[in-house]
ROBA-485986 format. One record per atom (N, C-alpha, C): atom name; residue in three letters; x, y, z. Coordinates in steps of 0.02 Angstrom, whole numbers. Atoms other than C-alpha are relative to their C-alpha. Last residue first. Layout:
N
site atom->CA res->ALA u->X v->Y w->Z;
...
This chain:
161
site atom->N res->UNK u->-41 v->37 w->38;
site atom->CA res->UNK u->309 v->-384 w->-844;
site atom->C res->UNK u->68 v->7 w->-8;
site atom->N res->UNK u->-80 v->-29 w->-17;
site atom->CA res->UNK u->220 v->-358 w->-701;
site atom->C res->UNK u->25 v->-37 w->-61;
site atom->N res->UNK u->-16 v->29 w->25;
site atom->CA res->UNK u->-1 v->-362 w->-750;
site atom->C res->UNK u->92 v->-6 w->18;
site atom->N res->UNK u->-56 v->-14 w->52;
site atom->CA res->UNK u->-67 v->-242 w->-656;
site atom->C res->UNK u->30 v->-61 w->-11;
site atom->N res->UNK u->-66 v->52 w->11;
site atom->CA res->UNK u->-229 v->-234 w->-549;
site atom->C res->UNK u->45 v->-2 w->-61;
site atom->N res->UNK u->-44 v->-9 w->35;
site atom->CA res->UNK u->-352 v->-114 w->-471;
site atom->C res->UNK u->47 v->-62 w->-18;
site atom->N res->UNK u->-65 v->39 w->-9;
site atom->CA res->UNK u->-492 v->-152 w->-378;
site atom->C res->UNK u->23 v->14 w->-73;
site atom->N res->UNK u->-15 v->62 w->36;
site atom->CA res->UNK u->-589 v->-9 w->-340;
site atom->C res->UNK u->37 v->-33 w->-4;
site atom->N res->UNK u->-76 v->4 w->32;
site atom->CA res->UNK u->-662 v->36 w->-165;
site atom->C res->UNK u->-8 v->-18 w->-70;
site atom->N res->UNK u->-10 v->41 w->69;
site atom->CA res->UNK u->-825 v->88 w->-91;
site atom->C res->UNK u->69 v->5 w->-34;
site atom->N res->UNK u->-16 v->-34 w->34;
site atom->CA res->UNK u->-838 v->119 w->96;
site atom->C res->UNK u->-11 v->-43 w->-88;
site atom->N res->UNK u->32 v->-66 w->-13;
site atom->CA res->UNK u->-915 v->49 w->246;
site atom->C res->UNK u->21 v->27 w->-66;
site atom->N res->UNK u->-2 v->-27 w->-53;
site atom->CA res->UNK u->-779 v->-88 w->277;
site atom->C res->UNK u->-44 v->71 w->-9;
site atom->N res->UNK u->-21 v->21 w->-38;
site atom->CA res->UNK u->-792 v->-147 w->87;
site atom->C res->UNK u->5 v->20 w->80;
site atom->N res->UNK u->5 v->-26 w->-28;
site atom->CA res->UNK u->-889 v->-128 w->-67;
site atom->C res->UNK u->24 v->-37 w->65;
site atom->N res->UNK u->1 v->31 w->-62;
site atom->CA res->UNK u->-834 v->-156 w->-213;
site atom->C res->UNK u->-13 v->28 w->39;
site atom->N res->UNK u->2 v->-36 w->-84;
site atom->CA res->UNK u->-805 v->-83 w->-368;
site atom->C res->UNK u->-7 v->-47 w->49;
site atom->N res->UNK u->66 v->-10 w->-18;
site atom->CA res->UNK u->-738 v->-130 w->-556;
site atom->C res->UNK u->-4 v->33 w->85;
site atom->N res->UNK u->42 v->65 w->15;
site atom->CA res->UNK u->-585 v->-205 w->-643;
site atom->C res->UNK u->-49 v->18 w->42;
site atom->N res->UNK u->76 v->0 w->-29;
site atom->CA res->UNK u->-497 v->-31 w->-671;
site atom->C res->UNK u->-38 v->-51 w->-5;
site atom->N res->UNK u->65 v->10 w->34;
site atom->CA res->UNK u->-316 v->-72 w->-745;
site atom->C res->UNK u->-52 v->-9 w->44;
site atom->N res->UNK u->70 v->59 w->-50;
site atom->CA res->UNK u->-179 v->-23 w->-655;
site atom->C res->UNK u->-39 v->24 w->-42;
site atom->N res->UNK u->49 v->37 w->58;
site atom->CA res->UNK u->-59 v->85 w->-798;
site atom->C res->UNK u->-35 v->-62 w->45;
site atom->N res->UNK u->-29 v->41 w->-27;
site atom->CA res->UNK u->83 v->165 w->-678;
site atom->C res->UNK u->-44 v->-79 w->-41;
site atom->N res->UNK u->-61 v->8 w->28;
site atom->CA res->UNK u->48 v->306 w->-697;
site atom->C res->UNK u->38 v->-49 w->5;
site atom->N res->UNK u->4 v->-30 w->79;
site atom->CA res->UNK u->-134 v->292 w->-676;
site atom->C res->UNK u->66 v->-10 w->-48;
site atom->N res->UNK u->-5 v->55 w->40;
site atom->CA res->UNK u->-82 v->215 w->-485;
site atom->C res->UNK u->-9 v->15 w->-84;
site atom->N res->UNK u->-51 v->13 w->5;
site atom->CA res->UNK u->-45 v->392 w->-446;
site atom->C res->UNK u->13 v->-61 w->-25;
site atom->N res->UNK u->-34 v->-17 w->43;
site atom->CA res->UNK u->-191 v->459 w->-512;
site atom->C res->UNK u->68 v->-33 w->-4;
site atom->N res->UNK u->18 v->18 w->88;
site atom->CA res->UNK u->-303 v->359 w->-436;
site atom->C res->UNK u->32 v->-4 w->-13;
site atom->N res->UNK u->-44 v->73 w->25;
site atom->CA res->UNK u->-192 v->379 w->-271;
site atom->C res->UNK u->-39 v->-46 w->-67;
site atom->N res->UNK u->-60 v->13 w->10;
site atom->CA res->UNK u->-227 v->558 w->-276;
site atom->C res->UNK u->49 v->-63 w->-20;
site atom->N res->UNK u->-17 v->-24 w->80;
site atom->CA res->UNK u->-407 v->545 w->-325;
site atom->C res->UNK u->51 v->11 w->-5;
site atom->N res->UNK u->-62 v->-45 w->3;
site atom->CA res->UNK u->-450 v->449 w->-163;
site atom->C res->UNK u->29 v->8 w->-54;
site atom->N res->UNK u->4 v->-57 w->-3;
site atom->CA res->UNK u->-646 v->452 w->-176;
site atom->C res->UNK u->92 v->27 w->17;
site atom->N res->UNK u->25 v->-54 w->59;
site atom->CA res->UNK u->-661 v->298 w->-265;
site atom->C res->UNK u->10 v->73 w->17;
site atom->N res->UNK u->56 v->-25 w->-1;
site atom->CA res->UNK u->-543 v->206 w->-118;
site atom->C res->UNK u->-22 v->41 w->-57;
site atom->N res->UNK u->0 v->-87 w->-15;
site atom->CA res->UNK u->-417 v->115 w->-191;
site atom->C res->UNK u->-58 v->30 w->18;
site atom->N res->UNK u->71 v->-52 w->-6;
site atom->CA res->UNK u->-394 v->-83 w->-197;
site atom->C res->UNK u->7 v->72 w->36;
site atom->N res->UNK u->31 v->-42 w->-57;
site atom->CA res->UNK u->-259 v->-190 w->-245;
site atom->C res->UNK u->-68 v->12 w->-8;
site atom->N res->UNK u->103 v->-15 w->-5;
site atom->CA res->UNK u->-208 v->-330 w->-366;
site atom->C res->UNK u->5 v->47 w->68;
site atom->N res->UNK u->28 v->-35 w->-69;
site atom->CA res->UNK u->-30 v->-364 w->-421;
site atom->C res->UNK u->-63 v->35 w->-10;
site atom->N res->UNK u->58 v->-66 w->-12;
site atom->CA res->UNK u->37 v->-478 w->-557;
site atom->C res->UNK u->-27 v->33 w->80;
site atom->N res->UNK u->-9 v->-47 w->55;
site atom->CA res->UNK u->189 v->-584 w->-607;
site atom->C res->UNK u->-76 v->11 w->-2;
site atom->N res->UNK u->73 v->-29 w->21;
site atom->CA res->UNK u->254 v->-629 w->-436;
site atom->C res->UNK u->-14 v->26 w->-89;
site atom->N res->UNK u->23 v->67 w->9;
site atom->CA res->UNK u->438 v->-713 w->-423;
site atom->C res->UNK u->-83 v->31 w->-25;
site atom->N res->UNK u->39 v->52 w->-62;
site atom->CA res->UNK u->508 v->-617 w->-288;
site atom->C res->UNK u->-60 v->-55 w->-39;
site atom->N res->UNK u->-71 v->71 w->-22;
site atom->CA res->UNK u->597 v->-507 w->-419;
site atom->C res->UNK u->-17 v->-51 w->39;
site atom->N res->UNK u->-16 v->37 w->70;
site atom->CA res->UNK u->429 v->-447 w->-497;
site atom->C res->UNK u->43 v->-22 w->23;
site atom->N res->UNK u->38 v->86 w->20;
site atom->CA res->UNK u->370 v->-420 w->-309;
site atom->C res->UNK u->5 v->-7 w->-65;
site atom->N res->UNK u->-37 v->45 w->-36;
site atom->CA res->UNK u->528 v->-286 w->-287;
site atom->C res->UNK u->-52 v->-69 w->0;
site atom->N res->UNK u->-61 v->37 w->30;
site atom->CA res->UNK u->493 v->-207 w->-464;
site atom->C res->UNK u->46 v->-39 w->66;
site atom->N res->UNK u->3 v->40 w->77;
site atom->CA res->UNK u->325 v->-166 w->-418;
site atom->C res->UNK u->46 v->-27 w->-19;
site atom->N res->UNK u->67 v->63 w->13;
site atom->CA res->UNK u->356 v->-98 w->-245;
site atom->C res->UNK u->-7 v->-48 w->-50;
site atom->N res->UNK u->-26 v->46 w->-43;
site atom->CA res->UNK u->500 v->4 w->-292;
site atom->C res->UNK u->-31 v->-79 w->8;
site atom->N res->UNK u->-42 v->47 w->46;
site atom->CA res->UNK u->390 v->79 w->-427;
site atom->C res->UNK u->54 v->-39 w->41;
site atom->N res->UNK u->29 v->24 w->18;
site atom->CA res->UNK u->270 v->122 w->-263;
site atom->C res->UNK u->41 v->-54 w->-82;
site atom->N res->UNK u->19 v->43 w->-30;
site atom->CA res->UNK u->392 v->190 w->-164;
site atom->C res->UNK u->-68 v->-59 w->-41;
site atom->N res->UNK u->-68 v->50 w->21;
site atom->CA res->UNK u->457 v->312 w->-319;
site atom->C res->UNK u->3 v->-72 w->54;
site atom->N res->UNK u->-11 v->12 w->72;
site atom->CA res->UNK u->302 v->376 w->-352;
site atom->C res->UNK u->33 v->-61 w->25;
site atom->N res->UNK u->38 v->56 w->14;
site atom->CA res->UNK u->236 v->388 w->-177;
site atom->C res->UNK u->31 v->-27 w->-71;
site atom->N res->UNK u->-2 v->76 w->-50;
site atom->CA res->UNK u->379 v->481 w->-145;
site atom->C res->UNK u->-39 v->-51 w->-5;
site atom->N res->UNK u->-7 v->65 w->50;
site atom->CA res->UNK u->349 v->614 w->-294;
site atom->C res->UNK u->34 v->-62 w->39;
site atom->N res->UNK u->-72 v->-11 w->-10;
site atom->CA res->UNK u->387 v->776 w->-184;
site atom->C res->UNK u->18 v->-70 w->-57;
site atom->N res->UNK u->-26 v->-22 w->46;
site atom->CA res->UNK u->198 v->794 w->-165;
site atom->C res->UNK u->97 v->18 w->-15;
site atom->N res->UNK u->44 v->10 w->53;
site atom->CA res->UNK u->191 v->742 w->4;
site atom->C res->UNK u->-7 v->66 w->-60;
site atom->N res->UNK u->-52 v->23 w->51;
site atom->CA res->UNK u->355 v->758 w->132;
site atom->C res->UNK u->-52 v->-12 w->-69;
site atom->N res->UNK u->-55 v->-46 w->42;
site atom->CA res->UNK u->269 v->854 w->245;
site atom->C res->UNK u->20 v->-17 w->-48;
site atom->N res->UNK u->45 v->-72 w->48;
site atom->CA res->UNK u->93 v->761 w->234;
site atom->C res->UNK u->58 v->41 w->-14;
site atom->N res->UNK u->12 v->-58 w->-84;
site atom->CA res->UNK u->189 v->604 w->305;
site atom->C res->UNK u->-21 v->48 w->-52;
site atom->N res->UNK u->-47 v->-40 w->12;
site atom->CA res->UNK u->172 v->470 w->143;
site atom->C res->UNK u->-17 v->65 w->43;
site atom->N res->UNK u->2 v->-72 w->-45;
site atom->CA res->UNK u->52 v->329 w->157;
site atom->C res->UNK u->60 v->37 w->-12;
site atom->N res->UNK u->-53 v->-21 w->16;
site atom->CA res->UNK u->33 v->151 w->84;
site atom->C res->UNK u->-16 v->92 w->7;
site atom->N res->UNK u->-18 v->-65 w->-62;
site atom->CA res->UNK u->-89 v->61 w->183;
site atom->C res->UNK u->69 v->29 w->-22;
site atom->N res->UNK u->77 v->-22 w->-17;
site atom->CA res->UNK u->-89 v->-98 w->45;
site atom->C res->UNK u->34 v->53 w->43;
site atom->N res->UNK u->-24 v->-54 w->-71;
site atom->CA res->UNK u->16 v->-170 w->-72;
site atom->C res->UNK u->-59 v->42 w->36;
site atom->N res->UNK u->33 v->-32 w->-17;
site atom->CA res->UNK u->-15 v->-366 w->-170;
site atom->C res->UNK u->35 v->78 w->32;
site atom->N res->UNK u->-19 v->-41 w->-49;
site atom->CA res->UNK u->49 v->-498 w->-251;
site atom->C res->UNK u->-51 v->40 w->21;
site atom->N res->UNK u->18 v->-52 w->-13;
site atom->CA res->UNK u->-16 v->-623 w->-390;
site atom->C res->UNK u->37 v->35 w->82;
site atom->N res->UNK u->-9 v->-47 w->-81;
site atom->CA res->UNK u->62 v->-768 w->-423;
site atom->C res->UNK u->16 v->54 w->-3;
site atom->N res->UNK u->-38 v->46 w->-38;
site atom->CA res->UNK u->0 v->-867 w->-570;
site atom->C res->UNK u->16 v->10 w->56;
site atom->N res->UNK u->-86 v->14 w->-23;
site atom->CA res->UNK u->-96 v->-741 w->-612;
site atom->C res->UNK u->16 v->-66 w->11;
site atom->N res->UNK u->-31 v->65 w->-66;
site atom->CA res->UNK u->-263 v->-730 w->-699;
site atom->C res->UNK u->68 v->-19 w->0;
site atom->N res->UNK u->-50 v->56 w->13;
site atom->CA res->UNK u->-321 v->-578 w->-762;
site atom->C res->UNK u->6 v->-53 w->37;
site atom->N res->UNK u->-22 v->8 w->59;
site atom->CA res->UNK u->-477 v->-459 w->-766;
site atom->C res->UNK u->52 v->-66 w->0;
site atom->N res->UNK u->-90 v->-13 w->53;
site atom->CA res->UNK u->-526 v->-476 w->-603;
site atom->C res->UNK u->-9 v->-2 w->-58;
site atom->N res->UNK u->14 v->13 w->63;
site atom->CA res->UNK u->-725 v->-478 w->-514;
site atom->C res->UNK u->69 v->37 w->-29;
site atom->N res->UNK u->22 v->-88 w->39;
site atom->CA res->UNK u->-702 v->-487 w->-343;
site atom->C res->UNK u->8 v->-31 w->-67;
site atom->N res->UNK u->62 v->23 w->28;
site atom->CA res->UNK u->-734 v->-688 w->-253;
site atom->C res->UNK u->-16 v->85 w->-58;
site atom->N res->UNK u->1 v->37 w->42;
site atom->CA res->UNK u->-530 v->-702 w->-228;
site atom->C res->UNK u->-76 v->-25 w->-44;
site atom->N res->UNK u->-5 v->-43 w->76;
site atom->CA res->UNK u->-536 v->-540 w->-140;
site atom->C res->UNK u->7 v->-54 w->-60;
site atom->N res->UNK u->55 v->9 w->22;
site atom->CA res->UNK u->-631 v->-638 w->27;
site atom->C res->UNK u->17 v->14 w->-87;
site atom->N res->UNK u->44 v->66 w->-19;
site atom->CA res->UNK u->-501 v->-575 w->151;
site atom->C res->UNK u->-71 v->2 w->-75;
site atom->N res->UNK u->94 v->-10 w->-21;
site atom->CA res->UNK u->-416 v->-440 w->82;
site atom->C res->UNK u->0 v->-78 w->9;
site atom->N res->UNK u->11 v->-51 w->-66;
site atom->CA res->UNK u->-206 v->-450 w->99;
site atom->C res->UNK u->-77 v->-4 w->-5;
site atom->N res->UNK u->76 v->-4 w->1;
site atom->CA res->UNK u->-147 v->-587 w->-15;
site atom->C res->UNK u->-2 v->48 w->53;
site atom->N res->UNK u->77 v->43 w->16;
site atom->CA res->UNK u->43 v->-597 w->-33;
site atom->C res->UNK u->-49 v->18 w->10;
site atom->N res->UNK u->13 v->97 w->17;
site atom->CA res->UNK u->166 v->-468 w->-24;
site atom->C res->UNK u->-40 v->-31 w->-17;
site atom->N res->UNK u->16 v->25 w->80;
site atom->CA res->UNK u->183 v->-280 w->18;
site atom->C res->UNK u->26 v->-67 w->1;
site atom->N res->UNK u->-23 v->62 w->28;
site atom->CA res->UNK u->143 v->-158 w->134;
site atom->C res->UNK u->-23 v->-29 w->-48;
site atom->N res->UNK u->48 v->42 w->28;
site atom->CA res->UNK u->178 v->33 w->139;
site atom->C res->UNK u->31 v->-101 w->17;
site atom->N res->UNK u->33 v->57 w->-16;
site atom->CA res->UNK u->253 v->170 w->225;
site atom->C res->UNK u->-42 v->-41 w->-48;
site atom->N res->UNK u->47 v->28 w->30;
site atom->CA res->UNK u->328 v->355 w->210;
site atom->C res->UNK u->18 v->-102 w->26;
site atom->N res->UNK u->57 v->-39 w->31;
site atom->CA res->UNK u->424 v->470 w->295;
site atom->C res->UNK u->-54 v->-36 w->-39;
site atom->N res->UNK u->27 v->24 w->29;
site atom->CA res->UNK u->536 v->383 w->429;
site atom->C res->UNK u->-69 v->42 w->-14;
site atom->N res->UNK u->52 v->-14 w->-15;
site atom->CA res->UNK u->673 v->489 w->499;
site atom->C res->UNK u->-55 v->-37 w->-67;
site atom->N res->UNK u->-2 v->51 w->-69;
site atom->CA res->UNK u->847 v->418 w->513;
site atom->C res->UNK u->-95 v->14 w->5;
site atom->N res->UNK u->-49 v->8 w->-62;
site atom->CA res->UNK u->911 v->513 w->350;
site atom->C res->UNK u->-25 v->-46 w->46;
site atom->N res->UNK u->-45 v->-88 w->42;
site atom->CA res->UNK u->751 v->532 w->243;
site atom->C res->UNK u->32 v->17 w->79;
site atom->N res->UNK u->-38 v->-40 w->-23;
site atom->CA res->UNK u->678 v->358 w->247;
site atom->C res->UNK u->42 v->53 w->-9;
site atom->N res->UNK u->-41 v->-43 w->54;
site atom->CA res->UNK u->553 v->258 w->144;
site atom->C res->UNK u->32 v->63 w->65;
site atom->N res->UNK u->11 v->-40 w->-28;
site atom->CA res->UNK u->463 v->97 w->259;
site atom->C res->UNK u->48 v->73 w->-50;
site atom->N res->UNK u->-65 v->-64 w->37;
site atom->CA res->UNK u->436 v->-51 w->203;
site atom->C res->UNK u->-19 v->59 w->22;
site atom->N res->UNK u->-12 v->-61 w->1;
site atom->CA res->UNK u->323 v->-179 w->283;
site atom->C res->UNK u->53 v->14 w->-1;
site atom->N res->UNK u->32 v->-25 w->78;
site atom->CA res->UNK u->304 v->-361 w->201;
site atom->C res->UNK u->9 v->94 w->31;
site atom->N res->UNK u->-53 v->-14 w->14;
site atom->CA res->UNK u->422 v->-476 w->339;
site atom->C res->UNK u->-5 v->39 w->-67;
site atom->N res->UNK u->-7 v->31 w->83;
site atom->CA res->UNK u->276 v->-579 w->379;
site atom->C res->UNK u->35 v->43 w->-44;
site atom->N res->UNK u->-3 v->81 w->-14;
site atom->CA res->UNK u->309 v->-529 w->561;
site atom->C res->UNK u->-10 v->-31 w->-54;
site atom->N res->UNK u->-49 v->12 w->-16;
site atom->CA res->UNK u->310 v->-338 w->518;
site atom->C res->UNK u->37 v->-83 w->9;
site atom->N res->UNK u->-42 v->-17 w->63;
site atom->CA res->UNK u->135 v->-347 w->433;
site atom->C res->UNK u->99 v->5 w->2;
site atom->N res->UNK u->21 v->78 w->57;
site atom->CA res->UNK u->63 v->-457 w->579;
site atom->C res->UNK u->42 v->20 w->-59;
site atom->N res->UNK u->-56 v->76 w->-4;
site atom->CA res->UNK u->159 v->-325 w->702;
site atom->C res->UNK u->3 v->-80 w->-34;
site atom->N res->UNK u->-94 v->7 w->-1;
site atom->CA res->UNK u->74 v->-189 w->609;
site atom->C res->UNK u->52 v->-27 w->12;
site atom->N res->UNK u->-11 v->-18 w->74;
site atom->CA res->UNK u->-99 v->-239 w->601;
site atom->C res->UNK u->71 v->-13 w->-10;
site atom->N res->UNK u->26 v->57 w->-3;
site atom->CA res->UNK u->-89 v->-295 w->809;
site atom->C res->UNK u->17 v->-19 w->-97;
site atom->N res->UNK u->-54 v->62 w->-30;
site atom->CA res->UNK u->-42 v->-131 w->807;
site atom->C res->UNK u->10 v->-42 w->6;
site atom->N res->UNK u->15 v->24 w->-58;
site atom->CA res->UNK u->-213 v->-68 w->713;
site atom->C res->UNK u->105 v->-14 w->30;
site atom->N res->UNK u->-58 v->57 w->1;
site atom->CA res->UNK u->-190 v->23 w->546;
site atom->C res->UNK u->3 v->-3 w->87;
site atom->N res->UNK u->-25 v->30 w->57;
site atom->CA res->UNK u->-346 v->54 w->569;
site atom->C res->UNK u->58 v->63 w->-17;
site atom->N res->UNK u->1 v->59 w->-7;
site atom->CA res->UNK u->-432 v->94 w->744;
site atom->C res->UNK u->60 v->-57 w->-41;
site atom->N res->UNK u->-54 v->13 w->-71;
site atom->CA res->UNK u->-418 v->290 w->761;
site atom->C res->UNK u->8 v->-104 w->-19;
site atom->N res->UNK u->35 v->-10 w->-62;
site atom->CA res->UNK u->-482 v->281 w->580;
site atom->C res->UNK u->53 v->-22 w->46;
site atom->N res->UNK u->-32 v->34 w->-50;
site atom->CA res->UNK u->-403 v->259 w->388;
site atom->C res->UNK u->-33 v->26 w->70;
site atom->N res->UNK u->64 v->36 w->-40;
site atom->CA res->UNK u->-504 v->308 w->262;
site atom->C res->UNK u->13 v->-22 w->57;
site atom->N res->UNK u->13 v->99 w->-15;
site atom->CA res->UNK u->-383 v->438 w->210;
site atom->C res->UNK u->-65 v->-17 w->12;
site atom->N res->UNK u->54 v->49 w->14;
site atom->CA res->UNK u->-371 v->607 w->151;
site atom->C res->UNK u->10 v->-54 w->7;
site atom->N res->UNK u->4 v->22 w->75;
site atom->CA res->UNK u->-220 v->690 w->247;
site atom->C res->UNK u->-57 v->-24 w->-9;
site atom->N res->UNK u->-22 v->-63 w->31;
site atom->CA res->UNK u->-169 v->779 w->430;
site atom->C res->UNK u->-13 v->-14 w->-91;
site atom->N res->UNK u->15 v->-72 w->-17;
site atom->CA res->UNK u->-237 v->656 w->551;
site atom->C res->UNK u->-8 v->49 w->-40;
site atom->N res->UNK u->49 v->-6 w->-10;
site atom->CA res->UNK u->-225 v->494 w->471;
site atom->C res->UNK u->-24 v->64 w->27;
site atom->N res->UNK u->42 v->7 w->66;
site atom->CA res->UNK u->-67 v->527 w->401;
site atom->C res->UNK u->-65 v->0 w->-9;
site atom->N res->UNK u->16 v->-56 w->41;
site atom->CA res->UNK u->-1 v->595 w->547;
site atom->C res->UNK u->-22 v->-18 w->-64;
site atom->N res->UNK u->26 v->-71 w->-21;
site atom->CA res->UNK u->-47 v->456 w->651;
site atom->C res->UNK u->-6 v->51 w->-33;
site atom->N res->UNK u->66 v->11 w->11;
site atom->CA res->UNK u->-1 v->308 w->526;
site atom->C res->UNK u->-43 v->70 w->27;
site atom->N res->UNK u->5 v->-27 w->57;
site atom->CA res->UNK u->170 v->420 w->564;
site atom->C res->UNK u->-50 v->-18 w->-39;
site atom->N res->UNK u->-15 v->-100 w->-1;
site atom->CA res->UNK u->166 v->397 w->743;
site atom->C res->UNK u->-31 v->13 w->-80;
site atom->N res->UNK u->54 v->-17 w->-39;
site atom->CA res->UNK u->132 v->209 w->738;
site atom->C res->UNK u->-9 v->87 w->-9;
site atom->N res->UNK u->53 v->13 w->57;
site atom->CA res->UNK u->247 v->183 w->621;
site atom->C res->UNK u->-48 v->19 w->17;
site atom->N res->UNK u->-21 v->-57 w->34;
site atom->CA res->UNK u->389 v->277 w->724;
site atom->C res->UNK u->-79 v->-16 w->-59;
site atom->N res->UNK u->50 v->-83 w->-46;
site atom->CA res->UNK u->325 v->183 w->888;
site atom->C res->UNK u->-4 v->59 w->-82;
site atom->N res->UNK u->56 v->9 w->-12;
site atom->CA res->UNK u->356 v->3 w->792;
site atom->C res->UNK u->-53 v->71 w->33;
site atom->N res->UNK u->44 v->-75 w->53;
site atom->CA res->UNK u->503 v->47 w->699;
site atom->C res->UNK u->-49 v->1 w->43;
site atom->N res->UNK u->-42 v->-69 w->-30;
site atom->CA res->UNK u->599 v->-64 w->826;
site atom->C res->UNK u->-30 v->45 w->-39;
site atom->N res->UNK u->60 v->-7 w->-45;
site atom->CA res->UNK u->480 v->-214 w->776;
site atom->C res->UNK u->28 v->56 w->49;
site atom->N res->UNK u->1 v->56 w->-74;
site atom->CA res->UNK u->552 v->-220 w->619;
site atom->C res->UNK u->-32 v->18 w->60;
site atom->N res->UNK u->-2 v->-38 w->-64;
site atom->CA res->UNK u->544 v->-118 w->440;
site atom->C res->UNK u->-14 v->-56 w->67;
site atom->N res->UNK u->32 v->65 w->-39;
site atom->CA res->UNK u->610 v->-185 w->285;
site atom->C res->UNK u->-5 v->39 w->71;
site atom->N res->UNK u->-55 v->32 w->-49;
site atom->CA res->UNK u->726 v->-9 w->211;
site atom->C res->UNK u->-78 v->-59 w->23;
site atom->N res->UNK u->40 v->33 w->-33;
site atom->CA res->UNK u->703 v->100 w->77;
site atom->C res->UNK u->16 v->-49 w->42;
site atom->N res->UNK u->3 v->65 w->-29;
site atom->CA res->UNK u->804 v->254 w->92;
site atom->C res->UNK u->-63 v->-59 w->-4;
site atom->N res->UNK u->54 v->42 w->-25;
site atom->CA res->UNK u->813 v->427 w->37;
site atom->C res->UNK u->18 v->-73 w->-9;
């Protein structure tokens, strides 16, 4: 496996594979979200990754600077200096449970600690208990709820040391 910066030649394979994720997995995600429009903003600020097995792209996430509009009024625990971020991180239903998210996600972490960041803030939906868990291992600290596009999220955040 492979991680690899994804460009605007991925653009059908991302599309596809937002598809089966949304289709075939618990998400919140809708025909609408992750938009194309989404994807060529996250391609164009040079933050989607993509995890490859041979030529075929199995998993997805981005990652960089600020992604919620407004997340500077949630209620944090810490204060960064420069904070990061990952968001719409997905893994094709074949390839799930195999420990991909694991290892895309410590990727993650130890590619915005080299870039200078020393913390990262998300948000998880309450009802996805896979990517609780998976952030768990990984020691995000629970700074409360929110409520966002219809749903309730928490925000999570980690300290990079």
């Amino acid at each position: 496996m492979e991680i690899r910066l994804l460009t605007n030649e991925n653009i059908d394979e991302i599309k596809n594979l937002y598809a089966d994720i949304r289709n075939n997995t618990y998400t919140l995600w809708d025909e609408n979200y992750p938009s194309e429009e989404l994807i060529k903003w996250d391609i164009e600020r040079k933050g989607l990754w993509g995890v490859f097995d041979n030529e075929t792209l199995i998993a997805i996430t981005f990652m960089g600077k600020r992604c919620e509009d407004g997340e500077e009024n949630f209620t944090w625990q810490e204060k960064f200096k420069k904070r990061g971020t990952f968001a719409r991180i997905g893994v094709s239903p074949k390839y799930q449970k195999k420990g991909i998210a694991t290892y895309l996600v410590d990727f993650v972490l130890k590619k915005l600690k080299s870039q200078g960041y020393d913390g990262v803030r998300i948000l998880v939906g309450t009802q996805n208990i896979n990517a609780i868990k998976l952030y768990s291992k990984f020691r995000f600290i629970n700074c409360g709820k929110v409520d966002r596009y219809g749903h309730e999220y928490y925000l999570l955040e980690l300290r990079l040391n």
